[in-house]
N, C-alpha and C positions, 0 to 999 in steps of 0.2 A: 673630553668629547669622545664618545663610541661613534662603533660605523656597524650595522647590520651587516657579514657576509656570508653570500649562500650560492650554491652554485646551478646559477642561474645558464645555463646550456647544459645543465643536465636532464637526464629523461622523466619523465615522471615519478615512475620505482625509484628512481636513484633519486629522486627529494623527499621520497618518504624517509631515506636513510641521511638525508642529509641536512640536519633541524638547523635555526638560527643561532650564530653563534654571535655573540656581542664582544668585541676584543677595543682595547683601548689605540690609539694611533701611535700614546707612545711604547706598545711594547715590543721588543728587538725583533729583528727579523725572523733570527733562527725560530724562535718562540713562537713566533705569528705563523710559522709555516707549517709547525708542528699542532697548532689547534685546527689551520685549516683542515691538513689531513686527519686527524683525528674525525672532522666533523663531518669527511665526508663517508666513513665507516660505519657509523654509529649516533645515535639522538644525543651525544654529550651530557649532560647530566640528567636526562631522562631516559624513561625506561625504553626497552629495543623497539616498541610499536608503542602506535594508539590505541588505547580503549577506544570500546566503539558503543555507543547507546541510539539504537532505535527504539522511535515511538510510534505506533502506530495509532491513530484515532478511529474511530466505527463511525461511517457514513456520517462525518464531518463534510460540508464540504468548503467548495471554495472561499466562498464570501462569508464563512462565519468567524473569518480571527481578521482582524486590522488589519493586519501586513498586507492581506489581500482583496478583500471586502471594500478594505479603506471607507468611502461615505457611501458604500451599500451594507456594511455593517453596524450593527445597534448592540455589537456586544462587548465588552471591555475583554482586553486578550493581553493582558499585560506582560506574561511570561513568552509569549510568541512576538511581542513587539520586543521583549528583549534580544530574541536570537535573532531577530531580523536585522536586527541594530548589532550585533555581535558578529552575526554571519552570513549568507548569501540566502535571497531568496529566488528560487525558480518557478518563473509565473505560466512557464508551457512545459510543468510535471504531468502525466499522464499514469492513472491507473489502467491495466490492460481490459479489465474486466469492468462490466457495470455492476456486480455483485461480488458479497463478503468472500464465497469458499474459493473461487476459481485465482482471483487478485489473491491470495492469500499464498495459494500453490505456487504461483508465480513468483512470488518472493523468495519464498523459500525455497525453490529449485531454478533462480532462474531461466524458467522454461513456461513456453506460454500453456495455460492449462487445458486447451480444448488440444494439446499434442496428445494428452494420455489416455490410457484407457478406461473402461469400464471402476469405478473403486471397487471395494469390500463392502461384502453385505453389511448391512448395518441398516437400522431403525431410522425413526424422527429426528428430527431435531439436534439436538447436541448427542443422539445416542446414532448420529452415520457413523459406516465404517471410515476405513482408512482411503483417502485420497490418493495415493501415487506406493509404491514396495518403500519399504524400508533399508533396500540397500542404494536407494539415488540419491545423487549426491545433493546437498543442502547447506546452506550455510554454516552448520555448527561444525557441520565437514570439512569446510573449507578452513575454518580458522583454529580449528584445536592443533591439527598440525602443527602452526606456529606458535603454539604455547597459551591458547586464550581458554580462559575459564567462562563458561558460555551458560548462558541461562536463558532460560524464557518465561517470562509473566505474564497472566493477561486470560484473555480470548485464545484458545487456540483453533477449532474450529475448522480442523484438519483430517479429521475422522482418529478414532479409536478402536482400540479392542479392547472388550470386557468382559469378566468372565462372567456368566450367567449360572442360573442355580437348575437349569434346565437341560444343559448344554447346546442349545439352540442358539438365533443370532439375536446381539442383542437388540432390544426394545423397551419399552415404557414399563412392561411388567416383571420379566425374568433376569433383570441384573444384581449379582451378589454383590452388594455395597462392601461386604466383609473382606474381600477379597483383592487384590491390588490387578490394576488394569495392567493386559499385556504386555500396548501397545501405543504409547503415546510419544511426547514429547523427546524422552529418553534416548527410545527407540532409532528415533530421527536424527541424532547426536548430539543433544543438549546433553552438559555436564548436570543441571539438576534447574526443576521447574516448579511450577506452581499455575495451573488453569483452571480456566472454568473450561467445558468438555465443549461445548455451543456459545452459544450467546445470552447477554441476559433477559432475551422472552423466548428461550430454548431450551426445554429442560433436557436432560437433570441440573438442578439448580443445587448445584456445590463444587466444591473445589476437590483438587486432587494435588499430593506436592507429591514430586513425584511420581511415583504407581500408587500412594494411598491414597483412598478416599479420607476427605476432610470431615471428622463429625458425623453423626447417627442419620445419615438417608433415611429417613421412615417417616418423613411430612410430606403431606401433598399442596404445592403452592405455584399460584400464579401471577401475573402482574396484571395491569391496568391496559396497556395496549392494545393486545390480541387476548387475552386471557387464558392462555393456553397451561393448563393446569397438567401438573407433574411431577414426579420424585424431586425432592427439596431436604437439604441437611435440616433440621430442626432450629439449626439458628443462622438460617441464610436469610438475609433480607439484598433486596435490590438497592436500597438507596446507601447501601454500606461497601459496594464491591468495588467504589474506584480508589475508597479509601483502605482498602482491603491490598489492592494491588499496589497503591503509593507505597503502603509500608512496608510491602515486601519486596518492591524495587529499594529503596532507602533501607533496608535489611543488609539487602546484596552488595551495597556499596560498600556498605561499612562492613562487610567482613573481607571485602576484595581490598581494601585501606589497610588490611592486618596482612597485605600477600603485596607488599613493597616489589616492585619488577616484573611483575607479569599482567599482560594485558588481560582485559577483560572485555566480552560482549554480555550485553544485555537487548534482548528483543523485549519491550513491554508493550502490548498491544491491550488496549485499555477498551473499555466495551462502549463507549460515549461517543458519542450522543444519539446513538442509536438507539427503537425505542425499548423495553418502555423508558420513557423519560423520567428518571427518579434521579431527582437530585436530591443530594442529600439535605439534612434541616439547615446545616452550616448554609449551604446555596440558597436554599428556597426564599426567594424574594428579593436576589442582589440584581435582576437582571430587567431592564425598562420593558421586553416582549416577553416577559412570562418561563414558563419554566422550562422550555427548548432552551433560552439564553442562558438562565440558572446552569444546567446542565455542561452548557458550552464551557461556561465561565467556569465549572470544577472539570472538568478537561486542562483545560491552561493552566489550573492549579495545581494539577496533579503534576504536569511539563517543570512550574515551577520549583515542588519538593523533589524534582529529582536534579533540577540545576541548581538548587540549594546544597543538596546533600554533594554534589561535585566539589562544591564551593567547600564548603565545609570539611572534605576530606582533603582539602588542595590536589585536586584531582582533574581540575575545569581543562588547568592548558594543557592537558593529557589525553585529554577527551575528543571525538567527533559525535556530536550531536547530530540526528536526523528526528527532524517530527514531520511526518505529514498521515494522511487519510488514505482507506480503503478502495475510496470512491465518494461519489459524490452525494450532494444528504437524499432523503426521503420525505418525499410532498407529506406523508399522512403523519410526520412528527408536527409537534406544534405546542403552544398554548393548552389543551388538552390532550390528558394523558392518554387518554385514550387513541388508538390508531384512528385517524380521520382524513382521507382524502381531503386534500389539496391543502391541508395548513399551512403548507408552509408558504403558497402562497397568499393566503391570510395575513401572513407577518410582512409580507409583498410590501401591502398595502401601508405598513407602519413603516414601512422604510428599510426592512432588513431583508436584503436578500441571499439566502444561504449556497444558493447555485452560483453567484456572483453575476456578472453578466450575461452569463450563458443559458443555450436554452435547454429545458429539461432534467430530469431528476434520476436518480439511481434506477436502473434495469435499461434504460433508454440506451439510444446508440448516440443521443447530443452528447457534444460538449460538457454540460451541469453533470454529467454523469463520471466521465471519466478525468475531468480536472479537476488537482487536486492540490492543496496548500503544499508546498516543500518546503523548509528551513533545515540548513545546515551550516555549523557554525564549527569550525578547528579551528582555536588559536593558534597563531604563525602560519598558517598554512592559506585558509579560505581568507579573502580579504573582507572587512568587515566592511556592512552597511552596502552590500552590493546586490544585483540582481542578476539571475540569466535569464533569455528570455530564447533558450537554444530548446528544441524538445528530448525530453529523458522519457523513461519508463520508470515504474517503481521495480520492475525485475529485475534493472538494473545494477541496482544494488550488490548482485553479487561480483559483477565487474569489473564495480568499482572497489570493491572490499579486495579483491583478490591482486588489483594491481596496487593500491595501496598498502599490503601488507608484503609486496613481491611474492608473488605465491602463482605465478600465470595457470590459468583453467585449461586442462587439457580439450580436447576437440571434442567429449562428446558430454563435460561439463558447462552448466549455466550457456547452451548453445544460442539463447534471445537474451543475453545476458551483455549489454553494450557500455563499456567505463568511460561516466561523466567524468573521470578522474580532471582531464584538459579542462574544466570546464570551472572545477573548483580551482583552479591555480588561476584561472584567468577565464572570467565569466563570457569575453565575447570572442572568447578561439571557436574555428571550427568546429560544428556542432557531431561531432562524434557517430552520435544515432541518423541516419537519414530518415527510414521510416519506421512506423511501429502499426500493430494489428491491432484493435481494439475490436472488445465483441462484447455488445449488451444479450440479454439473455436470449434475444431472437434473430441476431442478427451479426454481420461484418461490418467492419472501414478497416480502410488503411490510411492514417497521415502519412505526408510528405512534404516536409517544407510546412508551408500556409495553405496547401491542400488539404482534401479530407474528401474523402470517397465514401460514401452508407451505401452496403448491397442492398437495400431494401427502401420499398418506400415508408413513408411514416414512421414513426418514433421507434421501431425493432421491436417493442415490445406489446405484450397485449393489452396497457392500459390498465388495467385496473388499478393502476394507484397513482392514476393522476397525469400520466404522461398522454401528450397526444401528437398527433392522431394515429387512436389505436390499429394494432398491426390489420385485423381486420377491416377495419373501413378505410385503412391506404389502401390495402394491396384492390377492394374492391373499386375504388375511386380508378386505379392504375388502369386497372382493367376496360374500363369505361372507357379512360383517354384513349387508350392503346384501340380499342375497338374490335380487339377478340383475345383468345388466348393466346398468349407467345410461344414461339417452338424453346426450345434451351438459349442457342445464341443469341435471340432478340432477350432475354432476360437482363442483357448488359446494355440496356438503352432505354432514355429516356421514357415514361415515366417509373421504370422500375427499381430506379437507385437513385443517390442523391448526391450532387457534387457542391460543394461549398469552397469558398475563396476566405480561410478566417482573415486572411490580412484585411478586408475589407469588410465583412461581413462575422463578425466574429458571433451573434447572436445567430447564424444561419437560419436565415430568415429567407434566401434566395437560393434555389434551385436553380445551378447553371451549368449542369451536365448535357440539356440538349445545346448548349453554343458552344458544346467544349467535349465534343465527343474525343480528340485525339491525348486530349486531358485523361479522360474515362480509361481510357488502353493504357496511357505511362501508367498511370496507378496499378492497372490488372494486371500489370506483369510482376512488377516485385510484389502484389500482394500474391499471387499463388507460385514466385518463386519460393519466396519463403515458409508457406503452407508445405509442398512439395518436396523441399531442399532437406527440410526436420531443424533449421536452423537459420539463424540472422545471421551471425556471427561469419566471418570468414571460415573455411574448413569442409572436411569431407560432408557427404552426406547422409542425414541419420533417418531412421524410421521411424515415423509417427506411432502412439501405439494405436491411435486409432487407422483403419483402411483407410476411410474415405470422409475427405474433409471439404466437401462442396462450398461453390463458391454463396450462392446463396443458403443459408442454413437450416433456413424456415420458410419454405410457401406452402400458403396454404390449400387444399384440395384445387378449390374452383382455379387458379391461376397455375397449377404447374403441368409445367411442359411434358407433353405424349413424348416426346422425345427428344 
């Protein structure tokens, strides 16, 4: 008969150091006391940390894998119903952002993105500059210290510098493909990379491992979506780049399997199912709603070959797994390829809905926008087949990474950066985060608790792709109510913001900030301590790079206040 022991009063850091050891009842004391100490030093016959593998999905959202969707889903997620079933699922994850760049920055620095400044010149599309200096600190910063071999796949979509044949900033026409990029991944402290520079209806359409460009740039191509035509390598196709990136996650593994004892990260941020929607011929047809589902379904596959390749290298109980979404999906993906307003609730109608319960789509300040699938699975560690239903951020992430590997963030490191670490050792401990800022492209909230505060009225954004009601005809509806213009302080009263109760109302569907005005103030104080502070985090006080971060972020002419 074995007995699991593990030292269970210890601190969090101190169980990442202190793995399960299995010892028989009959063995002698002295021996039993010698493996406990041992066990509390050191992982015992594993290596001194975990590997760590995030996945990141493209405007996924809630409701489209099983685990969360459940019977608002119509898409088989087999490889996500595995981790769910292996690991913890968290059903009130929150992306910061209702878009790809800013959620993006946020991960990678955890640090909310409307803190920084102005980026680097930079062009369209996949040809912006760079997002935040190259000396702030980032995750790949965080973990190479402790010995991890780090990589990034994927999307990165963080801005670049390229060298132009011009020497001006780049753009669509003057970039020397010949030539290795300044300024990317590497840069940022990845050990070695492989991206696309945007997204895949973002040209330049190729890859870069590395500072090299992938292949002869000298085609011009575009997709089905938006059709936005542009520099493309000669043999880049869209419906080849998830399988493109599986194999170069599955690449990585198997040479980090030849590097016995030392951990590894890997970031794969996979461009799915964002549009255009090109699934590959493999997919095309395996999905009852069309080829949004197709699409979905080689996502999960891709999640699949890289829990495969775990498996396969005996690598799994080594491993912490994270999959989840940028944010939430996009009304105009759908059944047709082409970009089309509201398809997605099209698919509404068939039964699958991709927001989940919630109302609203990617840009928006709802819910559909910033909730997001989480699965994370550590054998011996996370208990399997379990849920939290505490709230996280995905900026999180760094944390949690940083008290998981014992490595504490100094004070002006990952400053909105709050570790669900409690959370994974035991899903219903106190919830670690109290609140978090969330900002669609027009707009604030702050959650707290089952609160949720929108500085604005209507959807935050201006509609155009489906979300309502567009920021113009709230703010002018507001107006109306109101019965003149508001000076600045009336800006913080009914009808110009939105208060929601999800514990009850989780579709916010009820505006109930005028019967809850003293509601309205708890909220506005930790959301502009926090704006004001330069941090969530306990610690001093840091500098925004930007001046001035208003409470409301977007009114428009006819509604803003003379003073």
């Amino acid at each position: 008969m074995f007995h699991s022991i593990m030292m269970t009063n210890a601190r969090p850091s101190e169980l990442t150091r202190c793995w399960l050891v299995r010892v028989s009842t009959r063995v002698p004391a002295a021996t039993l006391l010698s493996i406990i100490l041992l066990s509390t030093t050191c992982f015992g016959a594993r290596q001194t940390a975990p590997n760590i593998v995030f996945i990141l999905a493209d405007d996924m959202g809630y409701g489209d894998s099983k685990p969360f969707g459940r019977e608002l889903c119509q898409i088989e997620t087999p490889s996500m119903d595995r981790l769910a079933r292996e690991g913890m699922r968290f059903t009130d994850a929150h992306a910061p952002n209702s878009v790809c760049v800013p959620t993006r920055m946020a991960i990678m620095t955890g640090r909310y993105a409307w803190r920084f400044g102005p980026p680097s010149p930079g062009g369209a599309w996949g040809f912006l500059g760079t997002r935040f200096p190259t000396t702030q600190f980032t995750l790949p910063k965080l973990l190479k210290p402790a010995g991890y071999q780090t990589a990034y796949i994927g999307k990165w979509h963080l801005g670049t510098k390229m060298v132009t044949v011009d020497g001006k900033v780049q753009g669509i026409d003057n970039v020397d493909y010949t030539k290795p990029i300044e300024t990317g991944p590497r840069q940022y402290g990845f050990d070695e990379s492989f991206i696309l520079p945007g997204s895949l209806d973002m040209y330049p359409y190729a890859f870069v491992r590395d500072q090299d460009w992938v292949g002869k740039v000298t085609a011009k191509k575009g997709w089905s979506a938006f059709n936005r035509v542009g520099p493309a390598a000669e043999d880049f196709e869209d419906t080849k780049v998830l399988d493109t990136f599986s194999s170069e996650a599955e690449s990585f593994l198997a040479r980090q399997n030849k590097q016995p004892g030392r951990p590894f990260f890997l970031y794969l941020a996979l461009t799915a199912p964002h549009t255009p929607t090109s699934p590959s011929g493999a997919f095309e047809g395996k999905s009852r709603i069309g080829i949004y589902g197709d699409f979905v379904m080689e996502v999960d596959h891709c999640i699949g070959r890289v829990l495969t390749a775990l498996d396969e290298h005996d690598m799994a109980d080594e491993t912490i797994v994270i999959v989840t979404s940028d944010h939430g999906p996009a009304s105009y993906a759908g059944r047709r390829r082409k970009a089309t307003v509201n398809q997605l609730r099209e698919l509404e109608d068939e039964g699958h809905f991709a927001r989940g319960p919630f109302r609203g789509f990617k840009f928006s300040i709802y819910e559909g926008a910033f909730r997001v699938p989480f699965l994370v699975r550590w054998p011996g560690e996370v208990p399997a087949s379990t849920s939290c239903q505490r709230l996280i951020g995905l900026h999180d992430l760094m944390g949690t990474l940083a008290e998981i590997i014992d490595r504490p963030l100094d004070d002006a490191q990952g400053p909105d950066s709050v570790s669900f670490l409690p959370l994974l050792l035991s899903p219903t401990a106190e919830a670690p985060r109290k609140t978090m800022i969330l900002q669609s492209v027009r707009a604030f909230a702050i959650r707290n608790a089952d609160w949720k505060l929108a500085f604005c009225p209507g959807s935050g954004c201006p509609g155009n792709y489906g979300n309502r009601p567009k920021q113009d005809d709230a703010w002018a509806a507001a107006l109306v109510d109101f019965g003149r213009k508001p000076n600045r302080s009336e800006l913080l009263q009914n009808p110009f913001l939105q208060l929601f109760d999800l514990r009850s109302d989780v579709s916010e569907s009820h505006n109930v900030a005028a019967a809850n005005m003293k509601m309205v103030e708890k909220l506005h104080d930790p959301f502009r301590r926090t704006i004001d502070s330069g941090r969530t985090r306990p610690g001093p006080r840091l500098s925004n790079y930007r001046t001035s971060i208003p409470t409301f972020s977007s009114v428009p002419k006819s509604a803003k206040p003379s003073r």
